[in-house]
C-alpha positions in Angstrom: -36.5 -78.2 -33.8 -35.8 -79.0 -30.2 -38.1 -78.0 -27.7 -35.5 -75.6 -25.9 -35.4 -73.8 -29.6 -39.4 -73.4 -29.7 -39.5 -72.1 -26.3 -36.7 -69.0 -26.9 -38.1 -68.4 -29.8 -41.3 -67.9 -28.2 -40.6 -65.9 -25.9 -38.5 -63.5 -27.8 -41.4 -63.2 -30.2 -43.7 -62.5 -27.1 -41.8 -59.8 -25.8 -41.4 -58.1 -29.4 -45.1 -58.0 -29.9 -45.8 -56.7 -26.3 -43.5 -54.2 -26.8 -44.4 -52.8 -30.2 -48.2 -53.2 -29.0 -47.6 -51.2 -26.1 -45.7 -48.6 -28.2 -48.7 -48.4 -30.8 -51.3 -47.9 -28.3 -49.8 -45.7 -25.4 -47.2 -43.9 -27.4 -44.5 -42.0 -25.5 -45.3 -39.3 -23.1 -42.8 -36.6 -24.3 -41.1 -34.2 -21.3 -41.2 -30.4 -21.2 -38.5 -29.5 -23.2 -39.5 -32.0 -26.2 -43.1 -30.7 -26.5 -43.1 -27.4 -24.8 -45.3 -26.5 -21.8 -44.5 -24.3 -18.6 -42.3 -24.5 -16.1 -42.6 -23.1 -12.7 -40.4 -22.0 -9.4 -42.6 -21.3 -6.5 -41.8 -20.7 -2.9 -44.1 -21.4 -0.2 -44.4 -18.5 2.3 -43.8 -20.9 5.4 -43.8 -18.6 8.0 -47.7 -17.6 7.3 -48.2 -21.7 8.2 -45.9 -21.2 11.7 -48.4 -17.6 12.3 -51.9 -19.5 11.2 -50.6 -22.0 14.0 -50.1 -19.6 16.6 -53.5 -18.2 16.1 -55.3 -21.8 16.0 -53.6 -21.8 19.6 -54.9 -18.6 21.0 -57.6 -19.6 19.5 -57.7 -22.8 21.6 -56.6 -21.0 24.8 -59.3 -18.6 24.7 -61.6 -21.5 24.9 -59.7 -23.5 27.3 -59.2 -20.1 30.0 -63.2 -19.9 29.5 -63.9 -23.2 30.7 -61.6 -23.7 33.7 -62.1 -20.0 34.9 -58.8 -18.9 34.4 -58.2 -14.2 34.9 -56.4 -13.0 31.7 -56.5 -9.7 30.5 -55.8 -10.6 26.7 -54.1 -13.5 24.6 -52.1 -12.2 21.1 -50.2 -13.2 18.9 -46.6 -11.5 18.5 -44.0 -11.8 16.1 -45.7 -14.7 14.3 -44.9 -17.1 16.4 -44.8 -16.7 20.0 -48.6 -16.3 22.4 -48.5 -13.2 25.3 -51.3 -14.0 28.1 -51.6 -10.6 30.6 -53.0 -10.1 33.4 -53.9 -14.0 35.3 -52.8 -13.7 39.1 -49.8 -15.1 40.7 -52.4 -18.0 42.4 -53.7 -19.3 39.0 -50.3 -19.3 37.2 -49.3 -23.1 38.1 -52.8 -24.3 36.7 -52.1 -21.9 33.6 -48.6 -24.1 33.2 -50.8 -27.5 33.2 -52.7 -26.0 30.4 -50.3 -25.2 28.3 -48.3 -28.4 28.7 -51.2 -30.7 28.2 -53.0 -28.8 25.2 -50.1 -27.2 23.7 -46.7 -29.0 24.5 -44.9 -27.0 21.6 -44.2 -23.6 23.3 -41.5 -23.0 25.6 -42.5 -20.2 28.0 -40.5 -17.2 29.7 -41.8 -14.2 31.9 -41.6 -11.2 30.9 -40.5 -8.1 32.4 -43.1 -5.9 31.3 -46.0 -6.0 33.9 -45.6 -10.2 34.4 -46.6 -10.9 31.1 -46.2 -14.6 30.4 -44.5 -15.1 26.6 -44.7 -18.5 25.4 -42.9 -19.2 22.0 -43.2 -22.3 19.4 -40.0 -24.7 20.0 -37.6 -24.5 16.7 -38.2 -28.4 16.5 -42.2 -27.9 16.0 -41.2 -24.8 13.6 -39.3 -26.8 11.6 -41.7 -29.6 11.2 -44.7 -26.4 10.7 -42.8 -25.6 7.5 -42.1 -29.3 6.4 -45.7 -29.6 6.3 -46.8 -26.8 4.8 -44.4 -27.4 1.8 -45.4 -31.2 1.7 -48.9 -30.6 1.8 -48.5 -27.5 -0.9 -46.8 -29.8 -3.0 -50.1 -32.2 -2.9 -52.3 -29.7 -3.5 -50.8 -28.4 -6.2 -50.2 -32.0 -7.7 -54.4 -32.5 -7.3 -55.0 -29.4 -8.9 -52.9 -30.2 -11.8 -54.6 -33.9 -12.4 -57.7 -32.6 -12.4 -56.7 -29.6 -15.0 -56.1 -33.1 -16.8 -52.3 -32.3 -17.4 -50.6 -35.5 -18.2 -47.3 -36.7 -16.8 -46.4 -33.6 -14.5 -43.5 -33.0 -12.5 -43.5 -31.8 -9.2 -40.7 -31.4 -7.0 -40.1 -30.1 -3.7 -36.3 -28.2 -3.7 -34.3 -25.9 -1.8 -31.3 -25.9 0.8 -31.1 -25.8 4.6 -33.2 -27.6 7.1 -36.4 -26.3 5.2 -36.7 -26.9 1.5 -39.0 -23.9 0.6 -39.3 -24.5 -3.4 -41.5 -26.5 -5.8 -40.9 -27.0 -9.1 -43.6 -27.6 -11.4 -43.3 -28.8 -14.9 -46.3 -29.0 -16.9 -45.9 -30.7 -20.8 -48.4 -29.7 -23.3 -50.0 -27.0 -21.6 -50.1 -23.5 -23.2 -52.5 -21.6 -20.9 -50.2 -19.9 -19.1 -52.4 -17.4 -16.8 -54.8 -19.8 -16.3 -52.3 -22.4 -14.3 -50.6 -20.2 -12.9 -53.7 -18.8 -10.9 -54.7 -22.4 -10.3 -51.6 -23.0 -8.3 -50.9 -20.0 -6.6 -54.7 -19.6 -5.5 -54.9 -20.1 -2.0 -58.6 -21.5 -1.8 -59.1 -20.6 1.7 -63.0 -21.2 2.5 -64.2 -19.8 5.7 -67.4 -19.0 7.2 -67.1 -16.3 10.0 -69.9 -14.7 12.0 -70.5 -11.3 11.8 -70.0 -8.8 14.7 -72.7 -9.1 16.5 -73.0 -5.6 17.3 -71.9 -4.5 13.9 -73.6 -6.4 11.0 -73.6 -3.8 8.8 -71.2 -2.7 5.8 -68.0 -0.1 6.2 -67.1 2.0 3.4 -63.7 1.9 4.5 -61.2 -0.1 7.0 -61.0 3.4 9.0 -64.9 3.9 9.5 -65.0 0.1 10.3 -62.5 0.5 13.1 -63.9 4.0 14.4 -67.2 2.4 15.1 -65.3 -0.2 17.6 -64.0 3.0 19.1 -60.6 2.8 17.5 -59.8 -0.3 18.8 -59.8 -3.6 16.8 -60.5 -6.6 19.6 -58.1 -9.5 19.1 -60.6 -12.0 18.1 -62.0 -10.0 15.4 -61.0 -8.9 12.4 -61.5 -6.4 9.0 -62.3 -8.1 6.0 -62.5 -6.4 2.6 -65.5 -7.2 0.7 -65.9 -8.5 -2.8 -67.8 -5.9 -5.2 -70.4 -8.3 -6.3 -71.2 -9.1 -2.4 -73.1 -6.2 -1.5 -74.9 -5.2 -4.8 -72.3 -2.7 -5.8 -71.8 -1.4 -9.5 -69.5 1.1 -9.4 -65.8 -0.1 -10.6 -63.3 0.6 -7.7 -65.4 0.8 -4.5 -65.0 -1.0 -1.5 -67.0 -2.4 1.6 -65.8 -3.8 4.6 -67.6 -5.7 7.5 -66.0 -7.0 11.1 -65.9 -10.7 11.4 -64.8 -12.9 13.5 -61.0 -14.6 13.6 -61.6 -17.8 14.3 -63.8 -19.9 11.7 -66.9 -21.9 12.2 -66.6 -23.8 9.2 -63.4 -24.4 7.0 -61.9 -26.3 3.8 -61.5 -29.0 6.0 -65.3 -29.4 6.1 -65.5 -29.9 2.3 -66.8 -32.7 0.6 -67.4 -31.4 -3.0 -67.4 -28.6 -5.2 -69.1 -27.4 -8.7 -69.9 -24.9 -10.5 -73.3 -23.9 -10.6 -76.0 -21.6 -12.4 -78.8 -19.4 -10.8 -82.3 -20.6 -11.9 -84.1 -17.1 -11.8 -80.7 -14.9 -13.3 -78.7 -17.5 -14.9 -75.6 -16.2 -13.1 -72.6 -18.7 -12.5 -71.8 -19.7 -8.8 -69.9 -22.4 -7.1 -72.1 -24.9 -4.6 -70.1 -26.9 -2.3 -71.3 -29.5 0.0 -70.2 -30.4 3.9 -69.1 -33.2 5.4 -71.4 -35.2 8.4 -69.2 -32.7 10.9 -69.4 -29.9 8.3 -72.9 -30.7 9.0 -73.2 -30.6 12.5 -71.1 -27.8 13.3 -73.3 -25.4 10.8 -76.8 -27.0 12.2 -75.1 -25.9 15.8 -73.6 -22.3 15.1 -77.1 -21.4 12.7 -79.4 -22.6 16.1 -77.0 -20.3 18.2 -76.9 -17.2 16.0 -80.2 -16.6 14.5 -80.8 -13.1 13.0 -77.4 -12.5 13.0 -75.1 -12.4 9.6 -72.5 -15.5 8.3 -70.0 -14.3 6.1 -68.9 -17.0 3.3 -65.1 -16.3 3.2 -62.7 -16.6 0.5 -59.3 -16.0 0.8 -59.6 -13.3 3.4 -62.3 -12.0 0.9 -66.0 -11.8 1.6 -67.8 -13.4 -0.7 -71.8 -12.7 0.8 -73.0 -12.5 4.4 -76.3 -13.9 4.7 -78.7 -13.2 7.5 -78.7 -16.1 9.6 -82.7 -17.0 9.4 -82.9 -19.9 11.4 -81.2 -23.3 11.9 -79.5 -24.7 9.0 -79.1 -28.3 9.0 -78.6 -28.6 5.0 -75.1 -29.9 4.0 -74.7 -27.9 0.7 -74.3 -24.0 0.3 -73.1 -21.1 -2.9 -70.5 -18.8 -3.4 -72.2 -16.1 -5.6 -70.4 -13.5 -7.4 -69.4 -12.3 -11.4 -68.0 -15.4 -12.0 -67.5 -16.2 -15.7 -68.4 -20.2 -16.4 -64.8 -20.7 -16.5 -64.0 -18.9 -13.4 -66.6 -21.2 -11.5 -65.1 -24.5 -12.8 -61.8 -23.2 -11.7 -62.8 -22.0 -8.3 -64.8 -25.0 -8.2 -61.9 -27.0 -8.9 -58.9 -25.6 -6.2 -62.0 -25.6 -3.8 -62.0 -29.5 -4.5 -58.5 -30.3 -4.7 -58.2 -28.7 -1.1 -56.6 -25.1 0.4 -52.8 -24.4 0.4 -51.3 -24.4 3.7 -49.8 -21.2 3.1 -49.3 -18.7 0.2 -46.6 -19.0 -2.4 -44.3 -16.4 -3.9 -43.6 -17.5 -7.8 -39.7 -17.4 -8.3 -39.4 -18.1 -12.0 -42.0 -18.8 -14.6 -41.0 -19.3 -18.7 -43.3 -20.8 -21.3 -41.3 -23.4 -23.6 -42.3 -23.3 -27.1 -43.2 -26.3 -29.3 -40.8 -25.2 -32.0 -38.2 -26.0 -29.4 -39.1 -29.2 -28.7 -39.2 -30.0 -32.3 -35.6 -29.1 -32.5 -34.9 -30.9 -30.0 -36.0 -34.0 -31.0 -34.9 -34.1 -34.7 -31.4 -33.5 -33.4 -31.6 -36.1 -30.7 -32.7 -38.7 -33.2 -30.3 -37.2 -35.7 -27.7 -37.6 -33.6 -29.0 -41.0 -32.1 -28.8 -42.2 -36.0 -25.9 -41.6 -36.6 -24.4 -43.1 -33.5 -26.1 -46.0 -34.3 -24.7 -46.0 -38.0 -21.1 -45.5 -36.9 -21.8 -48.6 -34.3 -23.6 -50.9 -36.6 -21.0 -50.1 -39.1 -17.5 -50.7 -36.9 -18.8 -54.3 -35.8 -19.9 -55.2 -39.4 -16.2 -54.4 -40.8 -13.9 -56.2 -37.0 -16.6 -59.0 -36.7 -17.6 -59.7 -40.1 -21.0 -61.6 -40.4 -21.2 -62.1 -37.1 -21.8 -58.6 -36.7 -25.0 -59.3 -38.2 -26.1 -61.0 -34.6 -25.4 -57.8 -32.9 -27.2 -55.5 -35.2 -30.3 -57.6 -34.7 -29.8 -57.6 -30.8 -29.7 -53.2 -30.6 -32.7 -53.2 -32.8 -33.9 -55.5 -30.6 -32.5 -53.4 -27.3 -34.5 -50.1 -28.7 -38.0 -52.1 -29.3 -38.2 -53.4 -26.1 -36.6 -50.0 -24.3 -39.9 -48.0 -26.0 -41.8 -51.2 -24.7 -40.9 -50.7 -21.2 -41.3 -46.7 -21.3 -44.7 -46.8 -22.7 -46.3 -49.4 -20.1 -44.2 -47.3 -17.6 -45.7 -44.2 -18.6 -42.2 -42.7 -18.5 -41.7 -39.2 -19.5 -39.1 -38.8 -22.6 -36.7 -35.6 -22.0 -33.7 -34.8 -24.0 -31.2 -35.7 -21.2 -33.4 -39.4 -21.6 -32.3 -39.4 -25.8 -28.9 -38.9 -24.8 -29.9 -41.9 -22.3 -30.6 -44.1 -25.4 -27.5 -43.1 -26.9 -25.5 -44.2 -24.0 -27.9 -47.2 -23.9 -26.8 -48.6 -27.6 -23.3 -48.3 -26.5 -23.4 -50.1 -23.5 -25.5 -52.9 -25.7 -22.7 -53.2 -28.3 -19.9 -53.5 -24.8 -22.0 -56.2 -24.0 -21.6 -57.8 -27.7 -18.6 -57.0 -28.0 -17.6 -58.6 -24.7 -19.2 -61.8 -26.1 -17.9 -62.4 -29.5 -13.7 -61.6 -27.9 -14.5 -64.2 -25.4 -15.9 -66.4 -28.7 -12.5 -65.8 -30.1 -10.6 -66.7 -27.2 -12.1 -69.5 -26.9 -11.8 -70.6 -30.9 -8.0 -70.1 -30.3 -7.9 -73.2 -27.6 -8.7 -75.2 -30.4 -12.3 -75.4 -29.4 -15.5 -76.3 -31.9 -17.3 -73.6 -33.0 -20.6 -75.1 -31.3 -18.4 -75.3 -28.4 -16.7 -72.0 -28.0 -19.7 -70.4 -28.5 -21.1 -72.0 -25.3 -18.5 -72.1 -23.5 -17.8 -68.2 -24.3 -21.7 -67.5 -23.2 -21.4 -69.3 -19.9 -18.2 -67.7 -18.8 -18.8 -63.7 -20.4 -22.8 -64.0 -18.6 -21.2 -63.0 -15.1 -19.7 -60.0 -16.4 -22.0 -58.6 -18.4 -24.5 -59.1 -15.4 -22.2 -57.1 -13.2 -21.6 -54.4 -15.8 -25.3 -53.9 -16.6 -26.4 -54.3 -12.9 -23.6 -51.7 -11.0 -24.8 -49.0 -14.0 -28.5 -49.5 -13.3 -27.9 -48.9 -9.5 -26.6 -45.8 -10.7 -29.4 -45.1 -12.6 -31.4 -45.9 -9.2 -29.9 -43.5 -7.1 -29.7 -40.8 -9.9 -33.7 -41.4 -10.3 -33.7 -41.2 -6.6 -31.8 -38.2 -5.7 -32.3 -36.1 -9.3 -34.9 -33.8 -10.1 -36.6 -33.2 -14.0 -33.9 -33.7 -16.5 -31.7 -35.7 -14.6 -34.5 -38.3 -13.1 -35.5 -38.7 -16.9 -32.5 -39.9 -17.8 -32.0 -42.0 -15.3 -35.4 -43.9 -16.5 -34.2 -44.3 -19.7 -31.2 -45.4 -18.6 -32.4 -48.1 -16.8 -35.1 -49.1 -19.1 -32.5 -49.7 -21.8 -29.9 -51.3 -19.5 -33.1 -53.9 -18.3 -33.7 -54.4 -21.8 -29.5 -54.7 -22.7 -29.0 -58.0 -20.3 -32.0 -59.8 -21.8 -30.9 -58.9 -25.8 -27.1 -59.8 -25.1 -27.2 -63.2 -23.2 -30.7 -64.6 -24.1 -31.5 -63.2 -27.6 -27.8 -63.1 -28.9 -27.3 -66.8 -27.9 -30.8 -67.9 -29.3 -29.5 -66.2 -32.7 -25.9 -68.4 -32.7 -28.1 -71.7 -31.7 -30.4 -71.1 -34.6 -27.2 -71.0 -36.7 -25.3 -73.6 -35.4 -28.4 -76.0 -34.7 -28.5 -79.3 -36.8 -25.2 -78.4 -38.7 -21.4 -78.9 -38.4 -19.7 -75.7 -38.6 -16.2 -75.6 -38.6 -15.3 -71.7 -39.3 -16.7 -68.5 -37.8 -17.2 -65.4 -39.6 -16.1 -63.0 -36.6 
């Protein structure tokens, strides 16, 4: 056997073997609507990320008035998006412009006619680029949530119209817990820690007798926070306590390092430690030095959690979240606390649970009708090519070991729009086949050997079928691109089984008619 010979033949056994060991040991991952999960429409509430910017500005201009000695009467927030400054004098307002344009070059201002209040309002460029993110970086947090839930293969997609794609989709195969997921995702996981008035440490029974004791009158930088149950000792179902904090945060998410759940030694209860980063650190060590004897609150989601008394300074980088947490609870909180806060809330548009029974269905009438597609195709080129037909039976057999090859080391998700990719696969094998044995026949005609017209027929059909094969996988590639779920799976598929298609129909079909025609002198061609 010639050494050409031993070297195809190699090769094609190599690629069989990988690709029936990859099948065996990975498997196929199966999509959502073969073995049933959930699948979920959210919308993130973008304009809560334009407002929470806004207030990190006054925030910032409060700060920056108190160290260059700039007259204001107030800074607000109104309308979610625009800042109001009252009161500085007509002498300071051209240092109050240089402010603004070096710290906070995204606001457009305008004076106002009431009293010389200056308005200054977020561009529609940085608004736009506000929502962007918040979506973008929803759409991560939600995707590191779901890999450590330990979902495998999920799909998560940013969609929507306009300027400002608004909508996630998120498909989750396999999982059945339906109420837990969905509070995973839609959990904001806001962390805060906010000092306490300083004047009024204590706790409200109620917003209104928190707001009369500040004389009716809630100061901008402060705010009303409801408290949670378990916070302040209290076993009655249904009542409520209140304390006044301040807006702006002293330590945030973004000071997390880690999160886990936790037991009390003395009670046994569950709670959730978390531990600071080096600046997490710092800024707790500085704020606890500053504010001894007064209270911290650990905020949650606009929730207080506890308010401890401030004792002394605090230079430890780990901290608790107490509360009636169930052990699952605490791994969960423990989890969205690790996987980092959502930029924003989200509204859930559509939510539906896809059963496994479905699935099944699905997939015994895909390969059902996979089958039988292959049947009626196996059969029409045994009876028009005779025993040559044989070669192309072997070669799609071939095509469909290597196409599970290729998804399994992939990791490709199987939907049913990627079966009816398969289908569409083993036709466009058999054009490719079919292609090659009409040229064989063509060339036969011009009086031609048989060991002759078959090379001949190879080397002239190979540019075609390349064309063919690649124009439909750049298809494929822009459909994987563009396309979302259903339509991205097939697209894989696709593509997988066209990859697979080029190397079966020139290299393994013309291995098969040199093994036949090798060492002999063949004058006739069953085909």
């Amino acid at each position: 056997m010639k050494k050409n010979m031993q070297y195809r033949l190699l090769l094609i056994l190599i690629v069989i073997g990988f690709s029936v060991a990859l099948f065996l040991l990975r498997g196929i991952n199966l999509g959502l609507d073969l073995q049933g999960g959930i699948h979920l429409v959210v919308q993130v509430r973008t304009e809560e990320a334009v407002e929470a910017e806004a207030d990190l500005v006054r925030e910032r201009l409060v700060t920056l008035f108190g160290d260059d000695s700039i007259v204001y009467s107030g800074v607000t927030v109104e309308g979610g998006d625009a800042i109001q400054i009252g009161g500085v004098p007509q002498e300071q307002r051209a240092q109050l412009d240089t402010i603004l344009s070096e710290n906070v070059p995204n606001f457009t201002s305008r004076t106002s006619s009431q009293g010389g209040t200056l308005d200054y309002t977020l561009t529609s460029i940085w608004k736009r680029q506000i929502r962007n993110m918040a979506v973008q970086q929803a759409r991560e947090t939600i995707s590191n949530r779901v890999d450590a839930f330990g979902v495998a293969e999920p799909s998560i997609t940013v969609y929507g119209s306009g300027d400002v794609k608004d909508q996630i989709i998120v498909e989750l195969p396999g999982v059945d817990d339906f109420n837990r997921v969905i509070n995973l995702i839609i959990k904001q996981a806001q962390l805060e820690l906010k000092l306490v008035h300083p004047d009024f440490q204590q706790i409200f029974p109620s917003r209104e007798v928190a707001l009369q004791s500040l004389g009716g009158v809630l100061p901008p930088e402060f705010e009303i926070l409801l408290m949670d149950d378990s916070a302040n000792g209290a076993d009655a179902a249904g009542t409520q306590s209140f304390m006044i904090v301040r807006k702006a945060a002293v330590i945030t998410g973004g000071h997390l390092k880690n999160a886990f759940r936790a037991q009390d030694q003395l009670t046994g209860a569950f709670e959730v430690s978390f531990f600071l980063t080096s600046d997490g650190v710092r800024l707790f060590s500085d704020v606890t030095g500053r504010n001894v004897g007064k209270s911290l609150a650990i905020v949650l989601d606009d929730e207080i959690f506890s308010a401890p008394r401030i004792e002394g300074r605090i230079a430890t980088e780990s901290a608790r979240i107490t509360g009636n947490f169930t052990a699952l609870e605490a791994d969960d909180l423990a989890l969205v606390l690790r996987s980092g806060a959502l930029p924003a809330g989200i509204n859930v548009l559509e939510n539906r649970t896809v059963g496994p029974t479905l699935g099944r269905d699905s997939i015994e009438s895909g390969v059902s009708a996979s089958l039988l597609g292959m049947a009626l195709v196996l059969l029409m080129m045994l009876v028009v090519y005779k025993i040559s037909g044989l070669n192309a039976i072997l070669c799609l057999l071939l095509n469909l070991v290597i196409l599970v090859g290729v998804l399994s080391y992939f990791d490709a998700v199987l939907t049913l729009p990627g079966i009816a990719g398969v289908i569409l696969t083993i036709g466009m094998a058999v054009d490719a086949n079919i292609l090659i044995f009409e040229r064989i026949k063509e060339e036969l005609k011009l009086g031609k050997t048989v060991k002759s017209g078959v090379e001949s027929a190879f080397n002239r059909v190979f540019g075609t079928i390349l064309d063919t094969n690649v124009t439909t996988l750049l298809a494929a590639l822009i459909l994987y691109y563009f396309g979302t779920g259903p339509v991205a799976g097939f697209a894989v598929t696709l593509a997988a089984g066209l990859t697979a298609n080029i190397f079966t129909a020139v290299f393994v079909s013309r291995t098969i008619f040199m093994l036949f025609l090798q060492g002999r002198e063949v004058k006739q061609l069953s085909i």
